[in-house]
N, C-alpha and C positions, 0 to 999 in steps of 0.2 A: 470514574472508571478511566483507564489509562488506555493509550490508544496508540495504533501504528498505522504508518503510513507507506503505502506499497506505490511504486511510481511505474512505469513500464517504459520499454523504448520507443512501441507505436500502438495506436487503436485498437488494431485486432488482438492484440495482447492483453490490454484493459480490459475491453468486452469481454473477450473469452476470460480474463481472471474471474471477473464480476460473474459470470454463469457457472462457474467450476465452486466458485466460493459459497456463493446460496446452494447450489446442489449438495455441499459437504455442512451446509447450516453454519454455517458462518454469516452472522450480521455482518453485509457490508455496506459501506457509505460513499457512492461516488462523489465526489468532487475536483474541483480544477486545482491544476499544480500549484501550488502556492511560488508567488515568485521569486521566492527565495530560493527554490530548489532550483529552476530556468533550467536552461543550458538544452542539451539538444533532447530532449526525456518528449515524452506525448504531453496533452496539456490535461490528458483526466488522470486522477491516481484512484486509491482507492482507501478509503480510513476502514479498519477493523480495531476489536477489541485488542487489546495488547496480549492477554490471554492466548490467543486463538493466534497469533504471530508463526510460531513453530509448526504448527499444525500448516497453514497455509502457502507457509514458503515450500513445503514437502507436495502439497497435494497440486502446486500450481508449476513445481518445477516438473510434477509427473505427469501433468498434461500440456507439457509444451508450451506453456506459456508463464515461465519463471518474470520476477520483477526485475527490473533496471537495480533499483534501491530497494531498501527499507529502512525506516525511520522512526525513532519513537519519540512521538508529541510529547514533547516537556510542556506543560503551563506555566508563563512567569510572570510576573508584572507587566512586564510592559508587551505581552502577547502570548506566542507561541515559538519555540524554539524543535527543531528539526532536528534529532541525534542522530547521527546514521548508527545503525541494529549493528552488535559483532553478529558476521552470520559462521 
């Protein structure tokens, strides 16, 4: 299953994505920024299905807490590669 990666700019943004996103039944999967993305972003993102990507960016910019990024997880050989999403 293909997957996307939503980053934010601080904490309270994160949190509040993660409770906006289960509320609307979106599986989501917190985890830490991969360091590949750095820079000044928070250090938890959030993985969802790639499916559910359009849905989420609409439901999370409507409750004020839109992501920094978005990103879709390529799988390759030698890891995971970071696409940033056209939004």
């Amino acid at each position: 299953m293909q997957k996307s990666l939503l980053t934010f700019a601080n904490t309270h943004f994160a949190i509040k994505a993660e409770t906006v996103l289960e509320a609307a039944g979106i599986v989501v999967a917190p985890m830490p920024l991969p360091v590949k993305l750095g820079g000044n972003l928070c250090g938890i993102c959030l993985r969802i299905p790639a499916a559910e990507t359009v849905v989420a960016v609409e439901r999370l910019k409507a409750a004020a807490a839109p992501p920094a990024n978005v990103y879709q997880i390529v799988e390759t050989a030698g890891g995971k590669e970071y696409v940033l999403w056209p939004s």
